[in-house]
C-alpha positions as CSV (number, residue, x, y, z in Angstrom):
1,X,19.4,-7.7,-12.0
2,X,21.3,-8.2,-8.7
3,X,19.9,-7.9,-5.1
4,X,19.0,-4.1,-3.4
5,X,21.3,-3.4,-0.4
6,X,19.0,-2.5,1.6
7,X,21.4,-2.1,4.5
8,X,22.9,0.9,2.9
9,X,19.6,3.0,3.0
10,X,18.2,4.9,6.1
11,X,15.2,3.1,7.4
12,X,13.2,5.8,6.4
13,X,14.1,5.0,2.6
14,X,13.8,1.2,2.8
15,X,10.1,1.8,5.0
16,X,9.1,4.0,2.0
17,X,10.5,1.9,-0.7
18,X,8.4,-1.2,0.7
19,X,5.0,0.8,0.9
20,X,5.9,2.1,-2.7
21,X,6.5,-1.8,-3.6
22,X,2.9,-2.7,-2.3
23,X,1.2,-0.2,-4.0
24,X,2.8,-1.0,-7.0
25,X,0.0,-3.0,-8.6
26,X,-3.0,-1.7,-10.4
27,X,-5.2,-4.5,-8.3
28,X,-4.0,-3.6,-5.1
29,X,-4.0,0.2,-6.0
30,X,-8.2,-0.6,-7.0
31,X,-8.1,-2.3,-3.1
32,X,-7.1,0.4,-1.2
33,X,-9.3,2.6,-3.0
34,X,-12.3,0.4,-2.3
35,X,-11.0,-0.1,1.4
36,X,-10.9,4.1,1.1
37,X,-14.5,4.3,-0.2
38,X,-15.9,1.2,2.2
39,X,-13.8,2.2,5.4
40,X,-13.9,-1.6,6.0
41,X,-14.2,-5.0,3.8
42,X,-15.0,-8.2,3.7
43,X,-12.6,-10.2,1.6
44,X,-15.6,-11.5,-0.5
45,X,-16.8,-8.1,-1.3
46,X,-13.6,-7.5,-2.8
47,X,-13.9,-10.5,-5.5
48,X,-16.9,-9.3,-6.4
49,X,-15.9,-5.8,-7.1
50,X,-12.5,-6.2,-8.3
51,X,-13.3,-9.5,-10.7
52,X,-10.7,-11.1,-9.3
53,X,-10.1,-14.4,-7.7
54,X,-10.6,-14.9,-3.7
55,X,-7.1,-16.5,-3.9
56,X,-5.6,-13.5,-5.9
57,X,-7.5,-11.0,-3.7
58,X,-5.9,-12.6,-0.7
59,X,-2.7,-12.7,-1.7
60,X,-2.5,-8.5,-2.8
61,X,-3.9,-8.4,0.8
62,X,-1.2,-10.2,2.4
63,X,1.0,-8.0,0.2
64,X,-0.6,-4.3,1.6
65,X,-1.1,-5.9,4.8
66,X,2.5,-6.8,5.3
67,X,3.5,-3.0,4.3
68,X,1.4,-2.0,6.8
69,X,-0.8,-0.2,5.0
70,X,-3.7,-2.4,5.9
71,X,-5.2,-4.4,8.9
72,X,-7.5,-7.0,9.4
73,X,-10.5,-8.0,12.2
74,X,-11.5,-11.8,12.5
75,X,-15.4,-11.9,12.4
76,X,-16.3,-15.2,12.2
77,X,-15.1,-17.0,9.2
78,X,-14.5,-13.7,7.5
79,X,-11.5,-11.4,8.0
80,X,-13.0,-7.7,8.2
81,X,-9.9,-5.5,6.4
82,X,-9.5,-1.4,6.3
83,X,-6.8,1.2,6.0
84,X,-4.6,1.1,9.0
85,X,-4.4,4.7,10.0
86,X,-1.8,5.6,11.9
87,X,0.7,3.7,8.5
88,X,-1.3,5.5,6.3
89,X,-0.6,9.5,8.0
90,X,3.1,8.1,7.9
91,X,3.0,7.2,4.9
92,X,1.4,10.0,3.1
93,X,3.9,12.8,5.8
94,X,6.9,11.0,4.0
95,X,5.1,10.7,0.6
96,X,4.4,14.4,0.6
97,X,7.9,15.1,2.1
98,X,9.5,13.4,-1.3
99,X,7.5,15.2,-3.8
100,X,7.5,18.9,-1.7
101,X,11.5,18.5,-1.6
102,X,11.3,19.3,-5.7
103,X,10.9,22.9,-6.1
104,X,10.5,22.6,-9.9
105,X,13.5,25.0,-10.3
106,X,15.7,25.1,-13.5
107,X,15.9,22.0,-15.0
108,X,19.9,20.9,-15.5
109,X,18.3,18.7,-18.3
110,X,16.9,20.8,-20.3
């Protein structure tokens, strides 16, 4: 499969894309929802929710936190994550914006 050209899409599109991308993992999917439930988290608490390794854990979070979806404190040899609000209201305006724009009309299909 060749390379996206990204350059052809509006940055709106390649913005929603990349958060899409992130999400796009049932682990990081069962992060955010803990992050959701917690409204903060310690990296630790996640591997011993989730099951998963501290290594693997770290890297989904360095996957939502490069979407933007996520952000993380320093607290002394821990790194506090959450939801990273404003992203997140973005997010779920342009979200909601897709899926409203289908007004579930005649379908040419069927």
């Amino acid at each position: 499969m060749g390379l996206t050209k990204s350059e052809i899409f509006t940055d709106k599109q390649n913005r929603l894309a990349g958060m899409m991308k992130a999400l796009a993992h049932p682990a990081r999917i069962a992060i955010v929802q803990h992050l959701i439930k917690a409204n903060a988290c310690i990296n630790g608490d996640l591997v011993e929710e989730l099951g998963l390794a501290q290594p693997t854990i770290s890297q989904h979070l360095k996957e939502l936190k490069n979407a933007g979806l996520i952000q993380g404190t320093i607290e002394g040899t821990s790194i506090c994550y959450c939801i990273e609000p404003k992203a997140w209201a973005m997010y779920q305006k342009e979200i909601g914006a897709l899926f409203s724009a289908y007004k579930g009309e005649d379908n040419c299909c069927g």
